[in-house]
C-alpha positions in Angstrom: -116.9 124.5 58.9 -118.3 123.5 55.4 -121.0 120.6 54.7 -118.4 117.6 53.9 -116.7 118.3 57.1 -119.6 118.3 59.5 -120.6 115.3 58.0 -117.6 113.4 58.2 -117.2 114.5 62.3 -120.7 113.2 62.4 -120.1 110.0 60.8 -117.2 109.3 63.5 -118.7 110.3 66.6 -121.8 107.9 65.9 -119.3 105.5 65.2 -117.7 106.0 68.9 -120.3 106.3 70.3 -121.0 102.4 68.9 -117.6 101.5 70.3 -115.6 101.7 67.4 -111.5 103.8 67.6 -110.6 106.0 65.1 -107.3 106.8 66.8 -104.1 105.9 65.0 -100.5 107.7 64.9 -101.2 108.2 60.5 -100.7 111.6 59.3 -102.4 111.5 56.2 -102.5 113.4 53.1 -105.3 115.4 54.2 -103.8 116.3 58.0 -100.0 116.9 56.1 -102.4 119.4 53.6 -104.6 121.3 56.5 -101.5 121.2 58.7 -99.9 123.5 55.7 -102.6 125.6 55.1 -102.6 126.3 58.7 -99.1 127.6 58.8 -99.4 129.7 56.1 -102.6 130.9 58.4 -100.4 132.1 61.1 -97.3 133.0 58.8 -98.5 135.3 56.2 -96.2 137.2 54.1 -93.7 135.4 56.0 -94.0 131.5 55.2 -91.6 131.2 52.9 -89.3 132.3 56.0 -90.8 130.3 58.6 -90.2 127.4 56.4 -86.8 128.3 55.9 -86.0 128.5 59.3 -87.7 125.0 60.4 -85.8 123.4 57.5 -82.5 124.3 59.0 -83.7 123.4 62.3 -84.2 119.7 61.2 -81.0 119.9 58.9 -78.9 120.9 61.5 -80.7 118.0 64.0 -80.7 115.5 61.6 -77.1 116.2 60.0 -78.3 116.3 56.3 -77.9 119.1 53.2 -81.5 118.9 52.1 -84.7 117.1 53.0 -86.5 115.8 50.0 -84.7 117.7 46.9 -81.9 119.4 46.8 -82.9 121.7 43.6 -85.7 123.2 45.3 -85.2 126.2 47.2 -85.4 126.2 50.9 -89.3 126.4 51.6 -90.2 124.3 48.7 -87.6 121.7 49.8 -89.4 121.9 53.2 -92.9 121.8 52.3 -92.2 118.7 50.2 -90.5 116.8 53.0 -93.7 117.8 54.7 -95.8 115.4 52.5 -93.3 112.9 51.4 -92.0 111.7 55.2 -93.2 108.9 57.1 -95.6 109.7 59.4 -93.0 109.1 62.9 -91.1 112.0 61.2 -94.6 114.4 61.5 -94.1 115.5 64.8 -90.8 116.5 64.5 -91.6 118.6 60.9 -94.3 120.2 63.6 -92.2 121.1 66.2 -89.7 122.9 63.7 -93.0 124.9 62.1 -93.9 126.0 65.5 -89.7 126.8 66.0 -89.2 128.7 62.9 -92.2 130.9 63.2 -90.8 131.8 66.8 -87.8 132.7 65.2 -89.2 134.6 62.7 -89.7 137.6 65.1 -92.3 138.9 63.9 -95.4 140.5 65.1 -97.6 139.2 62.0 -96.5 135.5 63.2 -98.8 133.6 65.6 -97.3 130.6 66.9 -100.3 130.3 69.2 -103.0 130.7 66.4 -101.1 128.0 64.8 -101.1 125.4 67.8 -104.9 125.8 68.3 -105.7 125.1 64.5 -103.2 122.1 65.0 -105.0 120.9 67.8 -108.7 121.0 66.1 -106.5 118.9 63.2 -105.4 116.2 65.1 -108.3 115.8 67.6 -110.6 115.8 63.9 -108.5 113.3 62.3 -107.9 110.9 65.4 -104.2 111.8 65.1 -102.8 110.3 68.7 -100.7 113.5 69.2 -100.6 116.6 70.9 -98.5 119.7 71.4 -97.5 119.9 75.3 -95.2 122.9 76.1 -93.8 123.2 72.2 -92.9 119.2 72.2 -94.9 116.8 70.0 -96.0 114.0 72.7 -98.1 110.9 71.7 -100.9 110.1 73.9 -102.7 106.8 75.1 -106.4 107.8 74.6 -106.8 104.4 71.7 -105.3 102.1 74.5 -107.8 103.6 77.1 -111.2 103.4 74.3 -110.1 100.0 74.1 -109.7 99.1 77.6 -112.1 102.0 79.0 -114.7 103.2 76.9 -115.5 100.4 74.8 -116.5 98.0 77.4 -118.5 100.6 79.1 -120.3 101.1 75.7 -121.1 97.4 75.0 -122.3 96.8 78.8 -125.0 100.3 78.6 -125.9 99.2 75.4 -127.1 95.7 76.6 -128.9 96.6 79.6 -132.3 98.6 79.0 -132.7 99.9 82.5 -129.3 101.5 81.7 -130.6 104.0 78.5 -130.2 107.0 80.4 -126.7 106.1 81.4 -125.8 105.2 78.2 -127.2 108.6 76.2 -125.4 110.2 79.0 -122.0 108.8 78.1 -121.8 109.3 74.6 -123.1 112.7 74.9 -119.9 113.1 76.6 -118.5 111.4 73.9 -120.0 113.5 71.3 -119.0 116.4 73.1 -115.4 115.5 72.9 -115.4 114.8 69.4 -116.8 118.8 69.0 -113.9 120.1 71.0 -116.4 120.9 74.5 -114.2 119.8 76.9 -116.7 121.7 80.0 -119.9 120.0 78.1 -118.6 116.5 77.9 -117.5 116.4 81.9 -121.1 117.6 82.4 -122.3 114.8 80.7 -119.8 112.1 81.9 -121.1 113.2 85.5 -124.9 112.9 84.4 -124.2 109.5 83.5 -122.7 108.2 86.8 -125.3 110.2 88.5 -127.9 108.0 86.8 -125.8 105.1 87.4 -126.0 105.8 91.4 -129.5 107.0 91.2 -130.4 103.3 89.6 -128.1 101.4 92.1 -130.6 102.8 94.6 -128.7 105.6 96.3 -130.2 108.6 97.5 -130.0 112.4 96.4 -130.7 114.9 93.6 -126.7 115.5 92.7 -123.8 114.6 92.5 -122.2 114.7 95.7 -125.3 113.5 97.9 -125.3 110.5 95.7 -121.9 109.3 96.2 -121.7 109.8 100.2 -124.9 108.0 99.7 -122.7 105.0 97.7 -120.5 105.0 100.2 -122.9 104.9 103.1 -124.3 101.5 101.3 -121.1 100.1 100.5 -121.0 100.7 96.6 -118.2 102.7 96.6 -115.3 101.0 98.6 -112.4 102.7 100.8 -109.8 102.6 98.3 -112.1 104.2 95.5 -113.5 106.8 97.5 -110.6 109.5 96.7 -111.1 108.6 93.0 -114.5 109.5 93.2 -114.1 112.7 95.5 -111.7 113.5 93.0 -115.0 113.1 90.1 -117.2 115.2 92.4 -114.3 117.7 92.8 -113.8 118.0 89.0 -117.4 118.8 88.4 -117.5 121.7 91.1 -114.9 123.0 89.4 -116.3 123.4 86.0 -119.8 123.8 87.4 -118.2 127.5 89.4 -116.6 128.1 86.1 -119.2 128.5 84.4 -121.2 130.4 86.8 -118.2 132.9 86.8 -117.6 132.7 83.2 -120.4 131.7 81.3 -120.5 128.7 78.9 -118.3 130.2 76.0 -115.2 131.3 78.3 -115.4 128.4 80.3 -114.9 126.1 77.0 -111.4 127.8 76.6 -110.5 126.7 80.0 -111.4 123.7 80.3 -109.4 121.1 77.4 -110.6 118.2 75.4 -107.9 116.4 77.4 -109.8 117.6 81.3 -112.8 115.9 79.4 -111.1 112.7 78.1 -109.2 111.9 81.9 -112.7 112.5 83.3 -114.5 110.4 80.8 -111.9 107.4 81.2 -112.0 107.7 85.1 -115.8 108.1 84.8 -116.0 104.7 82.9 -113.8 103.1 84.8 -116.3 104.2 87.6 -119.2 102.7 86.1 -117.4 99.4 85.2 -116.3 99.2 88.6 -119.5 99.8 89.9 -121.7 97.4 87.7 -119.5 94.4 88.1 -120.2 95.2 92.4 -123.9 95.1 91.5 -123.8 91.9 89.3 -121.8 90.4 92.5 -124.3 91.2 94.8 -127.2 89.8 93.0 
């Protein structure tokens, strides 16, 4: 990753971690261009064929005799449908990249190599998409920053006592925005752990700390599987590590793991200040 690009993923994350959303369903110029580069990544002596194929996947879907220009040749006619379309036609042009390489039989293809450069794309550009079992499938993370994360951001920002809370949270933040799915769920449980250590509970981890909430009454019935379900997800990556080691276990565990635990996390620590600001 060069200078420009560092910078840029920088630039964003701080703004996050402010509150502002990035996410938005626009596949720019950029994403279309790195989205092609990528293909021709994982295609090799063999793009021009992989394009050829996807073309007449979305011919034959869409009941049409070209794409974009009809005195192009096949690949060319693709690749400039690939920058020209509107940006709800994207996903399909991915799914029929990711098709036509499969078809393509080759051993020199990597359909695979291809999806993981995709995702590093989208996740970079704040493209609301993601490839689930071959399909294209738009996600809800900018309705969950808006109704999740940014209200948790403005409350730990305005509350000194709350600092190590906040830094906690977007470190988790900034962690997703780098693609460490096992480092941000580490930080999203530091945070609520300083949010129970503050509310007065008692213990040195996680799990002491919420039967402790729930022995004073923080945590009520009906929230105490949600936050079982917390502790249980930090076991799990905790044990993975210890099996794995750091760099394995950030294959296993996805950006998505860390954004459900994040939101639920939040949600947690919204739920749990407006109790405290009852009580007082």
């Amino acid at each position: 990753m060069l200078f420009s690009r560092r910078k840029r993923l920088e630039r964003i994350a701080e703004k996050e971690r402010q509150g502002e959303s990035f996410w938005s369903n626009k596949f720019t110029e950029n994403v279309r261009i790195r989205i092609f580069h990528a293909f021709g990544d994982a295609t090799g002596a063999y793009t021009f064929a992989c394009a050829s194929l996807a073309r007449d996947l979305i011919l034959r879907d869409e009941g049409k005799f070209f794409l974009h220009n009809n005195m192009l040749n096949e690949a060319e006619d693709f690749f400039e449908y690939m920058m020209a379309c509107d940006d709800e036609e994207m996903p399909m042009v991915i799914e029929a990249m990711y098709q036509g390489m499969r078809g393509g039989r080759s051993s020199s293809v990597d359909p695979w190599a291809f999806t993981e450069v995709l995702k590093d794309i989208l996740r970079e550009a704040r493209v609301s998409y993601e490839m689930i079992n071959n399909q294209m499938v738009e996600f809800t993370s900018r309705e969950m920053h808006v109704s999740v994360v940014a209200p948790v951001l403005e409350l730990l920002a305005g509350d000194s006592k709350l600092r190590r809370v906040e830094v906690a949270y977007q470190d988790a933040l900034k962690e997703i925005s780098n693609g460490a799915g096992a480092d941000a769920i580490t930080d999203a449980g530091t945070a609520l752990q300083e949010l129970l250590t503050l509310l007065g509970c008692a213990g040195n981890a996680l799990g002491p700390l919420i039967k402790s909430a729930k022995a004073n009454g923080l945590i009520a019935a009906h929230d105490a599987r949600m936050v079982d379900g917390i502790a249980s997800i930090m076991h799990w990556v905790s044990a993975d590590r210890s099996e794995s080691g750091d760099a394995h276990s950030a294959t296993k565990v996805s950006v998505e793991d860390a954004w459900l635990t994040v939101h639920v996390v939040g949600a947690l620590i919204l739920r749990l200040a407006n109790s405290k600001s009852k009580r007082s």
